[in-house]
N, C-alpha and C positions, 0 to 999 in steps of 0.2 A: 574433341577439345582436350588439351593437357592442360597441367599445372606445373608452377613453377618452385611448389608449395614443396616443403622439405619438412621430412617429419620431426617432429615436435618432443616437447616434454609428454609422455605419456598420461593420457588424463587417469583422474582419478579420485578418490575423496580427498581435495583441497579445500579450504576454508573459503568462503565468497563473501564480496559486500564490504560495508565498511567495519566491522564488526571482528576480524581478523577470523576467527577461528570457528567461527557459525557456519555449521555445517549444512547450512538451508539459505539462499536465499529471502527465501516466502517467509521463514520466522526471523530473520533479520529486518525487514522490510515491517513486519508486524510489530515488535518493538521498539523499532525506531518510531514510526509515524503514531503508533501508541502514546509513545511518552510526551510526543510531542504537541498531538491534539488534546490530550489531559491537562499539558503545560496550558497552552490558551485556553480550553475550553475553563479551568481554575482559574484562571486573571478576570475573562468574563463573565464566571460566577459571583466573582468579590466585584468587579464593576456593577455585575447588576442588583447584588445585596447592600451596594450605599446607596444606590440610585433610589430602586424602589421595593427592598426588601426583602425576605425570606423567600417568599413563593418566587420572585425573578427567581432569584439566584438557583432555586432546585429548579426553576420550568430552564434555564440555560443547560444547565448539568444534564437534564431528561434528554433537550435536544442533540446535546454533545456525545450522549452513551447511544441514542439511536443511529448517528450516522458513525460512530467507532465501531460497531456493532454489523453496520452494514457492509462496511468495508473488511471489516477483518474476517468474514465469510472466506470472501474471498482469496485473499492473505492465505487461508487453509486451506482453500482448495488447490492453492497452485503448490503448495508443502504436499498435501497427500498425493495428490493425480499429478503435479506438475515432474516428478523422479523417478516416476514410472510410466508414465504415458504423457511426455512435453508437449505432444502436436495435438493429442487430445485434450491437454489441459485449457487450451483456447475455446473449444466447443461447449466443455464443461461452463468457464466463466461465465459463458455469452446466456447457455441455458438457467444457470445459478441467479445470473443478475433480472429476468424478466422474474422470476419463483420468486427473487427478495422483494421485487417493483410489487409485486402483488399480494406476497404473502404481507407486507412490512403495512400494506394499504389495507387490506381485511382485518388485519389486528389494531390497525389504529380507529378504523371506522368501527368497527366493534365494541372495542372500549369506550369509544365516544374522550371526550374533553371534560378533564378532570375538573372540579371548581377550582381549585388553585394553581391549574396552567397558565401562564402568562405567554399567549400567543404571540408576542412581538421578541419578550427574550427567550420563547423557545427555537424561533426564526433562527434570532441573534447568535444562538449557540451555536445552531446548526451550521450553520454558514460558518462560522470564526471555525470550525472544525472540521469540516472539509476541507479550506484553503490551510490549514495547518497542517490535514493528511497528507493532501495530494503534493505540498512542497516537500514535507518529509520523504515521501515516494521517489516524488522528482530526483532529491538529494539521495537518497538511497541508491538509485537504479544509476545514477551517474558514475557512484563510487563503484559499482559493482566490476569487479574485471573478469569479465567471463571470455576465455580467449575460446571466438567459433572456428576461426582458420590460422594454420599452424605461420609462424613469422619467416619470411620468406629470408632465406640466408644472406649476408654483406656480400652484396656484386661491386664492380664496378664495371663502369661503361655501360654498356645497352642492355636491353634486358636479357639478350643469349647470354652476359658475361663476358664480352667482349667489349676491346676495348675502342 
């Protein structure tokens, strides 16, 4: 099989993501979706401190830092393992995310439920913070321009370059 592929700008440490000059993916991706589930998970902290008070408002907040928390594991592991080992860094995630499923469920059965958890706004948190991650991610990975195959040079006519 050929290619028709013509060599490229030289890769190299370029800046990726929307971020211009972040030399990481994986910590651009982590700041972004950061600021962004903090931004909601704070709106539905103040929703739930007029609704129904103090304890909402920290049990929203608890739920919003547990699943910021969960996610941003992984955000580092694809920064450490994903720049040195990229094909490995998939296996890594896959093993990472059952250990968080598990470990994240030991520590909370453990601790048990605090008297001042409000089980409904700490759902509430949860959730409004996850779809604020995973859009921030969404938007992140979209902006990213990571070029995998080099841009094949102006032909015209067919693809030998004939016309």
């Amino acid at each position: 099989m050929t290619s028709n592929a013509e060599t490229g700008r030289p890769s190299g440490k370029r800046g990726v993501g929307v971020f211009g000059r972040m030399s990481s993916l994986w910590l651009g991706l982590l700041l972004l979706s950061t600021c962004v589930a903090a931004i909601a998970a704070a709106v539905t902290s103040v929703i739930a401190a007029v609704l129904d008070g103090g304890p909402a408002s920290l049990s929203t907040a608890a739920g919003a830092l547990l699943v910021m928390l969960f996610f941003a594991i992984s955000l580092l592991i694809g920064h450490f393992v994903g720049r040195n080992n990229p094909s490995g860094a998939i296996g890594l995630f896959v093993a990472t995310y059952f250990v968080k499923v598990v470990g994240f469920a030991v520590v909370l059965f453990a601790l048990g439920r605090p008297d001042w958890l409000n089980g409904r706004w700490f759902l509430i948190g949860a959730v409004v913070s996850v779809v604020a991650w995973q859009a921030a991610e969404l938007y992140g990975f979209s902006k990213a321009r990571l070029q995998i195959f080099n841009d094949p040079a102006d032909r015209k006519g067919g693809p030998d370059g004939t016309a």
